[in-house]
N, C-alpha and C positions, 0 to 999 in steps of 0.2 A: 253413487247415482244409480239409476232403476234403470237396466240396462237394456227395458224395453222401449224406453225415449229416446233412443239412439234412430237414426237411422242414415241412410246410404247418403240422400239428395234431402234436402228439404225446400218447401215452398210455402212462402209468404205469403197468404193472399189469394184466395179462390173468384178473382174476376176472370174474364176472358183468357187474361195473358199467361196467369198462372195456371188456369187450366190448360191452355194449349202447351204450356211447360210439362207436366204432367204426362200428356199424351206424347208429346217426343220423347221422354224419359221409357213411356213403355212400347214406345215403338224400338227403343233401343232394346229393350229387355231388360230394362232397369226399371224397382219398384220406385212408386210416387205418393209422397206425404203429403199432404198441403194443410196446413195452420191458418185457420179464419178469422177472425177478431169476434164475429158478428156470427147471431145463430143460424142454423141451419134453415132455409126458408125465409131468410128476411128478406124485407121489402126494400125492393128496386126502381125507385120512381122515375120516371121520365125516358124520353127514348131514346137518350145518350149518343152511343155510336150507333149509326143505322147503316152505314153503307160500306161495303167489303168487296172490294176487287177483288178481280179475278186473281193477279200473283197470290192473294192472300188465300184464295180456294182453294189454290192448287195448293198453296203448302198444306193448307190443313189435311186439304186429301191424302197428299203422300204420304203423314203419320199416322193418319187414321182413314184408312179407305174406307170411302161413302159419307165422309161427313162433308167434305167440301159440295155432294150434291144435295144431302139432306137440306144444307141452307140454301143454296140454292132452288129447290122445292118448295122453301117454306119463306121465303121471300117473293118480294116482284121486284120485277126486271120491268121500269118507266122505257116506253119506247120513241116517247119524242122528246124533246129537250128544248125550250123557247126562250130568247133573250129580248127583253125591252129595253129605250132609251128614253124616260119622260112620254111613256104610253106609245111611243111607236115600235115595232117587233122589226127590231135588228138582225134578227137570224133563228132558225128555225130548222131543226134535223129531225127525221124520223129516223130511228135502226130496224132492221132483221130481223125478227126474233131469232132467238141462237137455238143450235141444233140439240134436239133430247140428250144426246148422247157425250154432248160437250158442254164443260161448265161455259157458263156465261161473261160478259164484261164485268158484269158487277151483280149483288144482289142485295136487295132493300128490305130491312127488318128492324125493329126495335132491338135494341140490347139484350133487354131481358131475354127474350127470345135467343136471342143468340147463343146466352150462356146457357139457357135452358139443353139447347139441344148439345153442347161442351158438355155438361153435364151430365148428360145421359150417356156420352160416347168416353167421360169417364168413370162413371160404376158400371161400364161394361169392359174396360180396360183397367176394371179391378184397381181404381185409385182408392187410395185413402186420403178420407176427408176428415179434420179434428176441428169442429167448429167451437165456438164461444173463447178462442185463445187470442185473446191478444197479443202482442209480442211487446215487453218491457225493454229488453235489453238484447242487442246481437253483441259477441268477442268474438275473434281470432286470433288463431295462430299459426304455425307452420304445418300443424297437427291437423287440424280441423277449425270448427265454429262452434260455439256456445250459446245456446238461447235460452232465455229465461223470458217467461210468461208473466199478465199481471196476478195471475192466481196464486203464482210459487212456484209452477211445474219448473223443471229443467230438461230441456232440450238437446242432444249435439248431434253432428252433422258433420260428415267431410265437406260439404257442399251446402252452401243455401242458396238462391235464388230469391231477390226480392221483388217479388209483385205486386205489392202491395199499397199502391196507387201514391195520391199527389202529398200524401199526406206519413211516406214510407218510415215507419220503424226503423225497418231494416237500415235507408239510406244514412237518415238521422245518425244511429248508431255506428258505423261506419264512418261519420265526419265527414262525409262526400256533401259540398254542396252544390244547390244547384244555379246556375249562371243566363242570366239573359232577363231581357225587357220583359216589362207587360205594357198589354193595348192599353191605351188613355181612352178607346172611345169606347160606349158599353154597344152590347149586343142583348136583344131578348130572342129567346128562345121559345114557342108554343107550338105544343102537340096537342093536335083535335085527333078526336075519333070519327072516322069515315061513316058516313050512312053507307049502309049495306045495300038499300033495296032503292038508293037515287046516287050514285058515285060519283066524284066528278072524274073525269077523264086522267088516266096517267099520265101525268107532265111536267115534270120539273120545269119548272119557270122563275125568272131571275127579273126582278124590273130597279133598275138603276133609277136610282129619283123617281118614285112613285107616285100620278101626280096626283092620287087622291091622300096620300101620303106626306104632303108638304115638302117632297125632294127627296125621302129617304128611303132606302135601299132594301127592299122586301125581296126574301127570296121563299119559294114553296117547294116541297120534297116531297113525293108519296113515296109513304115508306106500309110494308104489310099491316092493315088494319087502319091505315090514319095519313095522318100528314104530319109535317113540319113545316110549322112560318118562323122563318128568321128574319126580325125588322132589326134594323143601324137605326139607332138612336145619334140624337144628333147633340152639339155643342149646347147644353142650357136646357137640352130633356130632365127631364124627372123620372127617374129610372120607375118607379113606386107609381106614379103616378099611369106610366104605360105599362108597369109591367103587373103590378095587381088582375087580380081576374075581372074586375068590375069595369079597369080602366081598357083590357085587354076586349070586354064587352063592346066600348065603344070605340078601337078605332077597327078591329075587325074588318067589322059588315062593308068599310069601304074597300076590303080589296076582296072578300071573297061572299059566298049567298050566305045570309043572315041565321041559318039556322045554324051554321057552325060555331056563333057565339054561346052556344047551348050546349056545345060538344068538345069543349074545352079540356082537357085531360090531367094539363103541366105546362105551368109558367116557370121559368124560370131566366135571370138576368146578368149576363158575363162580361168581366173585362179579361180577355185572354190573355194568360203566361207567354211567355216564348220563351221557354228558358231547359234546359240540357245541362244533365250534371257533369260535374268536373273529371269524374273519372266513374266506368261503369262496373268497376272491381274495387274491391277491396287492397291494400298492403301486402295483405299476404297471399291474395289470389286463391281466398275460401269464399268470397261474398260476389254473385254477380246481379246487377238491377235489369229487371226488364218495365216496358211499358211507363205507365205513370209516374211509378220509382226512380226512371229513367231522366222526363223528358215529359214536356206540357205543349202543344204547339196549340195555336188556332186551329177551328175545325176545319176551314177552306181548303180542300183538295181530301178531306178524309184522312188525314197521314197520322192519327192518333193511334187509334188498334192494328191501321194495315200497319203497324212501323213495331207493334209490341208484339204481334204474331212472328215474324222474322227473330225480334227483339229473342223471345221465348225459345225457338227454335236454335236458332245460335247460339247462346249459352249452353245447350244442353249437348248440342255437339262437344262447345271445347271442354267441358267435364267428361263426356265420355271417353274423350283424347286424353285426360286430365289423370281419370280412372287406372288409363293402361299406360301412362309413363315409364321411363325405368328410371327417371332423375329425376331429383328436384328441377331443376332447371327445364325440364323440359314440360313438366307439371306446368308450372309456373307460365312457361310459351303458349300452352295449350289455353290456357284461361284470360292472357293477357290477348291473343288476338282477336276471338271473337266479342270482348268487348271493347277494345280499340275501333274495330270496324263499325262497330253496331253505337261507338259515338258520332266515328263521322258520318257512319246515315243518318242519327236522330240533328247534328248540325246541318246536314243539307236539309232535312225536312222540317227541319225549323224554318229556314232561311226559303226556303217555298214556300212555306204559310206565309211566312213575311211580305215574299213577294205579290203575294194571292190578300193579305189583308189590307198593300199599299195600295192595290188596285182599286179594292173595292171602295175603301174610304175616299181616295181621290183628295184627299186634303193640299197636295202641291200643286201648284200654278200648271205646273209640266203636266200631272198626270191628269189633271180635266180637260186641258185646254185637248191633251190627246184623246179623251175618251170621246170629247163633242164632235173632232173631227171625223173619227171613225164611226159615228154615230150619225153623222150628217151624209158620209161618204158611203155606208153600208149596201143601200142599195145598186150600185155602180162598183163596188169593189166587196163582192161577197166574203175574202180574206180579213176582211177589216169588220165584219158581222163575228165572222168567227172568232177574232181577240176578244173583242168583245164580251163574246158566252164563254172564252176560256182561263179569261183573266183572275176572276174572281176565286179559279181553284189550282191556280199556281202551276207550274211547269210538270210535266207529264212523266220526264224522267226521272231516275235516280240518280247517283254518286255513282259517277263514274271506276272509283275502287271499292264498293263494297258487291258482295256476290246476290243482295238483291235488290228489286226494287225499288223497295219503300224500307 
């Protein structure tokens, strides 16, 4: 074997997670490989992940100082936040803006962007990038990992990391599967591009039973550059029917100004996974998954990338503990905890999607008959406004046993 395919750590997968893999790896002092399927410069449609909490800033800061504020500079920060019930506004918060000199709550940008600026903060952390490689085959053993490519390359590695989304080689290969429901009801997804020189005001807004909407559940994000409208399709929708651009034309113009039918960007139409794989290592404790690899939730609460950045980061710890063992057995420790823990946060942040997409749908007797109550009572009991706008993105905490919060 070409003894230059070898290398220390390998990674799967140059999205987000495995780049932020990468950057912990050199934040350690350890060099970082990363294997892409796809070439160098491909096209990334849609705005995917847009929003990144603050715990998620600061980790990235601490491996790579300055990048947690570059995104933060190159996002915005929405400063009010408005909840509707059937057209009347349930609740309503304006924030601070946060200080220059501290990251913020959150910061809002398309994906692509995201990884653009991962990217840049890894050819200056001197990553290696091997694009056009798909991954055919992952083995292990006590020894290391073995990959083989669809071209014929051979690959090995004491260590792989699989990043490499919902569709992973890696996991596949591995025989890890993955466990849990998907939604029954679909969601569309559309990204407009913002007019520059007439904006509309920044405001995430959420309207439960929309009533130019026929009762269904629109929600709007300003994310850098555009927006996002999330509409709940309902029992006996025609997914094609509302989620095409022509159909996407006509029900628009009822909830937002008609020039944004013209400013359409990315349709696209989801029935959410909820599902977490069975185990986030390997047998032998050479294979660990982060991110998509890992773990699919609903978008509600964000907990998809804020959960693969921690995901990334902990893995790369317990190799580094992995690295300087003096036993097997304690090799083995070092790789078995941080992806035991980094299962039960992707369980609890499944299980917060869950509770954040039972809200929204409201399909139970129980959970409408409460939503109308708090909707009727909002004005008079302002706590009951706030479930409300906070229901739809699921409980605020983490897991109580893992060391972060998403």
């Amino acid at each position: 074997m070409n003894k230059s395919l070898h290398r220390t750590v390998i990674i799967v997968g140059a999205g987000p997670v495995g780049m932020t893999a990468a950057l912990a790896l050199r934040s350690q002092g350890l060099p970082a490989t990363i294997l892409e399927a796809e070439p160098q410069g491909r096209f990334r449609p849609g705005s995917r992940a847009i929003f990144i909490h603050k715990a998620t800033l600061s980790l990235l800061e601490d491996i790579c100082p300055g990048l947690g504020f570059t995104l933060k500079n190159n996002g915005i920060i929405w400063p009010v936040k408005r909840t509707f019930y059937q057209g009347k506004e349930v609740y309503s918060r304006r924030y601070a803006p946060p200080e220059p000199e501290q990251l913020p709550h959150f910061t809002s940008l398309a994906q692509v962007e995201i990884e653009r600026h991962l990217y840049e903060a890894c050819l200056e952390a001197n990553v290696e990038f091997v694009w056009n490689t798909p991954i055919k085959e992952v083995t292990t053993d006590s020894i290391g990992v073995f990959l083989s490519t669809e071209s014929g390359e051979s690959w090995t590695a004491e260590y792989v990391i699989g990043s490499d989304g919902a569709r992973s080689a890696v996991r596949r290969s591995a025989g890890i599967e993955l466990e849990g429901p998907r939604s029954k009801d679909s969601f569309l997804v559309v990204d407009l591009k913002e007019d520059e020189n007439d904006p509309l005001p920044l405001e995430r807004t959420f309207h439960y039973e929309h009533p130019a909407m026929e009762g269904r559940n629109v929600l709007f994000v300003p994310f850098k550059g555009g927006w996002r409208v999330d509409l709940q399709l309902l029992d006996g929708d025609d997914p094609e029917a509302f989620g095409e651009v022509e159909g996407v034309r006509k029900w628009l113009p009822k909830v937002m100004h008609p020039k944004y039918a013209d400013r359409i960007t990315w349709v696209s139409t989801y029935q959410f996974y909820q599902v977490v794989a069975r185990s986030f290592t390997d047998a032998n404790r050479r294979v660990l998954l982060a991110g998509e690899a890992a773990h699919l939730f609903a978008p509600f609460g964000a907990r998809g990338l804020n959960s693969g950045v921690p995901d990334a980061i902990l893995v790369v710890r317990g190799i580094v503990q992995a690295l300087g063992a003096e036993d097997e057995a304690s090799r083995e420790q070092a790789i078995a905890a941080p992806a035991e823990e980094r299962r039960l946060a992707a369980q609890y942040n499944r299980d917060a999607a869950g509770i954040a997409l039972e809200h929204i749908q409201g399909g139970s007797p129980y959970m409408r008959t409460k939503r109308e109550l708090a909707a009727s009572l909002s004005s008079v009991l302002p706590r009951l406004g706030r479930w409300l706008d906070e229901g739809p993105y699921g409980p605020k905490t983490g897991h109580s046993q893992v060391t972060t919060k998403y």
